[in-house]
ROVOZA-935851 format. One record per residue (C-alpha): x, y, z; residue in three letters. Coordinates in Angstrom, 2 decimals. Last residue first. Example, Ala and Ser with C-alpha at 12.3 -4.5 7.8 and 13.67 -1.06 7.14 Angstrom:
! ROVOZA-935851
+---------+---------+---------+--------+
!       X !       Y !       Z ! marvex !
+---------+---------+---------+--------+
!   13.67 !   -1.06 !    7.14 !    SER !
!   12.30 !   -4.50 !    7.80 !    ALA !
+---------+---------+---------+--------+
This chain:
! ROVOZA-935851
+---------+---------+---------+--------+
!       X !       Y !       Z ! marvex !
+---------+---------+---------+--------+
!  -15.05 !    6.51 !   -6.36 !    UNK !
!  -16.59 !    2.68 !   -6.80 !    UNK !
!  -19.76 !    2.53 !   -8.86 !    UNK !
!  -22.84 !    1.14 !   -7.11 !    UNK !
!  -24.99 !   -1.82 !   -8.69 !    UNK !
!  -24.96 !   -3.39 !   -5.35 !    UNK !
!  -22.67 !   -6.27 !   -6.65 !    UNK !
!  -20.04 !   -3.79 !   -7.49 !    UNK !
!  -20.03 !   -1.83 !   -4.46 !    UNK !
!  -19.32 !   -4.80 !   -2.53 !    UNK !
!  -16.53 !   -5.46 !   -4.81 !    UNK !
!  -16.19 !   -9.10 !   -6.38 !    UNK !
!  -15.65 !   -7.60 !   -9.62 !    UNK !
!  -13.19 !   -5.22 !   -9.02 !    UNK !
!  -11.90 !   -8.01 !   -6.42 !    UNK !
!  -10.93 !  -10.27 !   -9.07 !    UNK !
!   -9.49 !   -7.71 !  -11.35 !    UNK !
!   -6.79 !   -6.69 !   -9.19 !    UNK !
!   -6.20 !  -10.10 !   -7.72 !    UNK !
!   -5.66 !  -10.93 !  -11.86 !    UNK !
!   -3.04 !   -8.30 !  -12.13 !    UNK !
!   -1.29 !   -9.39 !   -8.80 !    UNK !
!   -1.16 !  -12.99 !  -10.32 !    UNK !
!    0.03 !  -12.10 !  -13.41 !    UNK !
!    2.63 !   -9.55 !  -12.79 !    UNK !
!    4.59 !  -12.56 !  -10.00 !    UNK !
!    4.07 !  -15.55 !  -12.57 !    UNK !
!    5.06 !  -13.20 !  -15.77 !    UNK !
!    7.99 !  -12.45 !  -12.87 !    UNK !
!    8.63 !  -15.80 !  -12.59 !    UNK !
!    8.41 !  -16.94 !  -16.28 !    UNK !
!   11.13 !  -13.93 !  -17.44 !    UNK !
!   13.69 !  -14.99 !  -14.41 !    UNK !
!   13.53 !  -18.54 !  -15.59 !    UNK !
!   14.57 !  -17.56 !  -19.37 !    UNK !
!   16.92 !  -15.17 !  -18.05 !    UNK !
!   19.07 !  -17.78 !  -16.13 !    UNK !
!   21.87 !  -17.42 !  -13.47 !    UNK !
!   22.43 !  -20.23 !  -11.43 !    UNK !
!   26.50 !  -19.63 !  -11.50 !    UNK !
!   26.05 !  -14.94 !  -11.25 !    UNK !
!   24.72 !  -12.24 !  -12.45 !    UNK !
!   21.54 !  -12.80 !  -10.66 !    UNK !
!   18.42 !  -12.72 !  -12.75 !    UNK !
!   17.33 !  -15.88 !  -11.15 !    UNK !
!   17.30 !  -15.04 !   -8.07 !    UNK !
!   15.35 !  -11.49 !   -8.87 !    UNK !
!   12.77 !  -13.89 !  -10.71 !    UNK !
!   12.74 !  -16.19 !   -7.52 !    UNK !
!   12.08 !  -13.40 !   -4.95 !    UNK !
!    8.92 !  -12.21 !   -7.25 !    UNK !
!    7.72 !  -15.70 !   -7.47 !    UNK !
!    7.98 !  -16.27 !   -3.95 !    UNK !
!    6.31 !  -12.28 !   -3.27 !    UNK !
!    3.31 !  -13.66 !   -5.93 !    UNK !
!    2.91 !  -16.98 !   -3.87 !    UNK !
!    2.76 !  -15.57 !   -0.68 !    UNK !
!   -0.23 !  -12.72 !   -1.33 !    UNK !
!   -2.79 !  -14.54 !   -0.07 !    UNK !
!   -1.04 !  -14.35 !    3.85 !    UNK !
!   -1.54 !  -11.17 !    4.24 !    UNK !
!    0.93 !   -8.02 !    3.47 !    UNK !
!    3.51 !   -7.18 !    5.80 !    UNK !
!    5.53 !  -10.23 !    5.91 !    UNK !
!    6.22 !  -11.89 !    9.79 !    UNK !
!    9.64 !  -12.52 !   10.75 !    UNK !
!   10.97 !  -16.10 !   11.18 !    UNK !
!   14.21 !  -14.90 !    9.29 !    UNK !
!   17.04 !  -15.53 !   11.91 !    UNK !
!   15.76 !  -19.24 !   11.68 !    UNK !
!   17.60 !  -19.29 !    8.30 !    UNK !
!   21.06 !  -19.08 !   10.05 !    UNK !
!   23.82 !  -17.60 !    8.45 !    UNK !
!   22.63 !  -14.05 !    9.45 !    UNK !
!   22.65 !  -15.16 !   12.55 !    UNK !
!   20.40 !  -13.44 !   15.33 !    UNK !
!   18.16 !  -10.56 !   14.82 !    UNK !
!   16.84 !   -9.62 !   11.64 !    UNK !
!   16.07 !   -6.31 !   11.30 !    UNK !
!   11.87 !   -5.27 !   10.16 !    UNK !
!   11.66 !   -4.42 !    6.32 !    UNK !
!    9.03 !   -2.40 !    6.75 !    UNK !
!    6.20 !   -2.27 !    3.94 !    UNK !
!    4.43 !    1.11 !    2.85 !    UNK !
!    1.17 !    1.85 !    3.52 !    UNK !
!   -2.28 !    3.00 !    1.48 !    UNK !
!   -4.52 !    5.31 !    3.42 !    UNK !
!   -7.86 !    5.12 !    3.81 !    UNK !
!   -9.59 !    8.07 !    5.23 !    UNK !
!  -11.28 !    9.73 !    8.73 !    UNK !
!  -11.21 !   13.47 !    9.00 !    UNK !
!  -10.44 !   15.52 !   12.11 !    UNK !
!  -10.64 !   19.25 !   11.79 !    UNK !
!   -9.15 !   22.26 !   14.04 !    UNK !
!   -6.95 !   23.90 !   11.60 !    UNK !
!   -9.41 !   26.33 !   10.25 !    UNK !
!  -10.19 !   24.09 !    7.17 !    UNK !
!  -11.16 !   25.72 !    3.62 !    UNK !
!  -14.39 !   24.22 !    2.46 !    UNK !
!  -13.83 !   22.19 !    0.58 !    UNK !
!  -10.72 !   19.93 !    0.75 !    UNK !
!   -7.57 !   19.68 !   -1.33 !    UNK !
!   -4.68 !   16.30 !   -1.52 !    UNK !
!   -1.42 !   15.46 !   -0.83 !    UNK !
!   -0.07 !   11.98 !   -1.09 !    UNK !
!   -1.22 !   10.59 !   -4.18 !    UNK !
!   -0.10 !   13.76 !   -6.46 !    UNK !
!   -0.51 !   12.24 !   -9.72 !    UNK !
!   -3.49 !   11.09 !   -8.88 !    UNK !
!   -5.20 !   14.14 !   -8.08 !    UNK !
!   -7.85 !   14.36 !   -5.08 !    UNK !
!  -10.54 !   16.61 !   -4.53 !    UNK !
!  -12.58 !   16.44 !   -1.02 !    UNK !
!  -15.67 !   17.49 !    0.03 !    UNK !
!  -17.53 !   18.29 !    2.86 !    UNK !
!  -14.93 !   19.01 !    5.83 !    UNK !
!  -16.02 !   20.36 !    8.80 !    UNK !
!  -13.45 !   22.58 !   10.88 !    UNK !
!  -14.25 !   26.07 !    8.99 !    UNK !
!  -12.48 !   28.66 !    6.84 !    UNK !
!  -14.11 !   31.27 !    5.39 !    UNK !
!  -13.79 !   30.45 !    1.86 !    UNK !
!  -10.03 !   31.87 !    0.29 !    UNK !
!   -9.71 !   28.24 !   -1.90 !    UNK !
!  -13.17 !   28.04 !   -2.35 !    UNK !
!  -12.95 !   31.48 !   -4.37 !    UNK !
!  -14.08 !   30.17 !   -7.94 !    UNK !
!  -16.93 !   28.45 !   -6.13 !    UNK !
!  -19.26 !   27.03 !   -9.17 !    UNK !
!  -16.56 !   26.36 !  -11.53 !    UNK !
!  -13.25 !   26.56 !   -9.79 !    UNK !
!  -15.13 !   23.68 !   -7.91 !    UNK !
!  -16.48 !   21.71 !  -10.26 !    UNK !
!  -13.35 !   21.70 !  -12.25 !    UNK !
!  -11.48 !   20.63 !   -9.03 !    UNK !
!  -13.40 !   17.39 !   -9.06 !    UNK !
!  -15.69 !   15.80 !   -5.97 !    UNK !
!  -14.84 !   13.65 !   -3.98 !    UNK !
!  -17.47 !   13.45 !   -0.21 !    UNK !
!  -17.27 !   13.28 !    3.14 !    UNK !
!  -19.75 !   11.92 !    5.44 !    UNK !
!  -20.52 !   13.91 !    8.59 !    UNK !
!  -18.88 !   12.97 !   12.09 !    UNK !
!  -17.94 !    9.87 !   13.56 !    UNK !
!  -16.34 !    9.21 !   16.93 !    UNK !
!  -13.22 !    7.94 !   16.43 !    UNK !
!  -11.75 !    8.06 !   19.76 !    UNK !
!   -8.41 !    8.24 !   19.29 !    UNK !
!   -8.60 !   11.50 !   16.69 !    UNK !
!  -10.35 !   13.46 !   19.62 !    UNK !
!  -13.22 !   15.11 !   19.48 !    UNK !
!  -15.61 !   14.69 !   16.27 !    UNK !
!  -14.77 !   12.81 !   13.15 !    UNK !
!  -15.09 !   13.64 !    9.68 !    UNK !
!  -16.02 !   11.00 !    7.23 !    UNK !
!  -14.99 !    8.67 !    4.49 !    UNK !
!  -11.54 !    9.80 !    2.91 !    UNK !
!  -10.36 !    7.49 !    0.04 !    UNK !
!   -7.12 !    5.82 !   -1.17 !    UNK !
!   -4.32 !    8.87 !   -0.01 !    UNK !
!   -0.95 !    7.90 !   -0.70 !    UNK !
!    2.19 !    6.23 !    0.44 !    UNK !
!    1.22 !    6.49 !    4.44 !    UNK !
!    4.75 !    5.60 !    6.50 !    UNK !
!    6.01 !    9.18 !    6.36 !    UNK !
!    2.94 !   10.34 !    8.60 !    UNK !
!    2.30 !   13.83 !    6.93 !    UNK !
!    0.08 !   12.89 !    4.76 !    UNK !
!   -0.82 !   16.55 !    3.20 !    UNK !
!   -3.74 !   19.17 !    3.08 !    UNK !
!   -4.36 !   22.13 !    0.82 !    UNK !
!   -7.69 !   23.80 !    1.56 !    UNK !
!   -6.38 !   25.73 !    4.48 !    UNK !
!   -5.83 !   25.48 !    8.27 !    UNK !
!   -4.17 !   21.37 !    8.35 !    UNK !
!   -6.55 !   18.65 !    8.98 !    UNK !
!   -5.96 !   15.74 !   11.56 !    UNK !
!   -6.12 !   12.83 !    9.64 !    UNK !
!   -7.64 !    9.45 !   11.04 !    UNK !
!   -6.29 !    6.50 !   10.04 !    UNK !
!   -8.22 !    3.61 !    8.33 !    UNK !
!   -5.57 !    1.27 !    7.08 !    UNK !
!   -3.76 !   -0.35 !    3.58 !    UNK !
!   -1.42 !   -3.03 !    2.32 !    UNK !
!   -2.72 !   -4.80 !   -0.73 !    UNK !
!   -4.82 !   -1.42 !   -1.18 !    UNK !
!   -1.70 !    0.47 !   -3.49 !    UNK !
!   -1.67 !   -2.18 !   -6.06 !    UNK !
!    0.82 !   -1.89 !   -8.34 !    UNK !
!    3.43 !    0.43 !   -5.74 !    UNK !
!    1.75 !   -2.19 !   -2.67 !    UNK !
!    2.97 !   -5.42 !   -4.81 !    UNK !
!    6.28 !   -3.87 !   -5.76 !    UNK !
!    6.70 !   -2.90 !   -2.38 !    UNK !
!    5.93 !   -5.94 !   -1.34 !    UNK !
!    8.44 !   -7.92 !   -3.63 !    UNK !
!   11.53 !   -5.54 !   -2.59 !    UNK !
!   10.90 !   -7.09 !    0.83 !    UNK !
!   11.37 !  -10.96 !   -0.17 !    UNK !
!   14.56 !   -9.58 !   -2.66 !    UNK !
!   16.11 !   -8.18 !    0.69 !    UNK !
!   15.37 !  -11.95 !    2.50 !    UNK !
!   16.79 !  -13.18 !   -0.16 !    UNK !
!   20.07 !  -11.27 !   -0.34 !    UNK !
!   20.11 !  -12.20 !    3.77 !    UNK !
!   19.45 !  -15.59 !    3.07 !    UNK !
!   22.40 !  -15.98 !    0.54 !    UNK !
!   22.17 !  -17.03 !   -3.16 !    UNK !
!   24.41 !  -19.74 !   -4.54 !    UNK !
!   25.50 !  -21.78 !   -1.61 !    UNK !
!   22.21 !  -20.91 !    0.55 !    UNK !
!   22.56 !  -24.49 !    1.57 !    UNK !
!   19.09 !  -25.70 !    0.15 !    UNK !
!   20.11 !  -24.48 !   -3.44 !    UNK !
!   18.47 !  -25.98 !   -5.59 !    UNK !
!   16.65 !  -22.70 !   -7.11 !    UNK !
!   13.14 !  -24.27 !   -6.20 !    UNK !
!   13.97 !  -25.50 !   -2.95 !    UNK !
!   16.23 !  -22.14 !   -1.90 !    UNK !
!   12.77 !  -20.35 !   -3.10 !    UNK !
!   11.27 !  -22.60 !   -0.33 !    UNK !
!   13.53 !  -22.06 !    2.49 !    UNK !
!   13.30 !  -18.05 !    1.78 !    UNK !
!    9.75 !  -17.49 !    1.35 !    UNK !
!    9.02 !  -19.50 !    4.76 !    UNK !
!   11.58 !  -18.09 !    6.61 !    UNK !
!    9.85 !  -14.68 !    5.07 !    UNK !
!    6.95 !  -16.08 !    7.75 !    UNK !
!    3.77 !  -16.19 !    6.27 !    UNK !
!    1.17 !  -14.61 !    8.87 !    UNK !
!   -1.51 !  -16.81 !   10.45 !    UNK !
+---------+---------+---------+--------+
């Protein structure tokens, strides 16, 4: 079941004391509930996160064009036919550019095909990324894209909290970081209810808790436990 941002709302208004919305509004909440998951996603990109399939561009140099995808996480395989049908082609796999330049110093002007073998991704570039060899325009690749958070319109009253029984992005584990999160922005409000110390504990609450989910599944990983390391 998703959490409702109702739900984030009604019980940061318990916390703050504020059951009337006197203080802080819904709809300055219900902002402060969104800002939360993209903080989340921006620490840790997989919190919100599908398989898509690509369709390459001719060249090495390929792009997420979809404005929704914030950056590349891993690409598994090439597919065959159409994207819809996901039929599954050969594995793809990273490898660095230093590799390349180094045993291919022309990949970049290979003969250009529609199978993809590897790929070579740069961090501080998350949504664009090279593949080898060159494609002719005509490939399909499968990959894991991270993706960023709507902030669906409420519809209805503003005044009224029912107006903001709309489902949160992320799952349902992540409530308690996005509450904390909404309640450190609260209380860093300029305003009567105002209090730094407050604000400082809630967002120790909100870094904690996504740091430690961080750490808890790179060491609950799949990979992990069959002695593989995670590329």
């Amino acid at each position: 079941m998703s959490t409702l941002a109702s739900q984030i709302i009604t019980r940061a208004l318990i916390v703050l004391q504020d059951v009337d919305a006197v203080r802080w509004s819904f709809a300055e909440l219900y902002e402060w509930v969104y800002d939360a998951q993209l903080a989340i996603v921006l620490a840790k990109p997989s919190a919100l996160a599908a398989s898509v399939a690509i369709e390459m561009q001719p060249g090495t140099l390929q792009k997420l064009a979809t404005p929704g995808h914030l950056s590349l996480l891993r690409v598994t395989r090439n597919l065959q036919g159409p994207a819809e049908a996901r039929t599954g082609g050969r594995a793809v796999r990273p490898t660095t550019r230093d590799i390349l330049d180094t045993t291919a110093p022309d990949w970049h002007f290979a003969s250009p095909k529609a199978e993809v073998r590897q790929i070579v991704f740069d961090e501080a570039c998350p949504r664009e990324f090279y593949i080898y060899p060159a494609n002719n325009g005509s490939g399909v690749v499968e990959a894991v894209v991270a993706l960023t958070p709507e902030m669906p319109a409420i519809t209805g009253d503003a005044t009224v909290i029912e107006s903001y029984a709309v489902p949160l992005a992320l799952p349902e584990i992540y409530m308690l970081p996005v509450l904390d999160f909404v309640l450190y922005r609260a209380y860093s409000k300029d305003a009567a209810g105002a209090d730094a110390g407050r604000a400082t504990f809630h967002y120790q609450q909100f870094a904690t808790a996504v740091g430690i989910k961080i750490q808890v599944e790179s060491g609950t990983s799949p990979n992990v436990r069959a002695g593989v390391t995670a590329s």
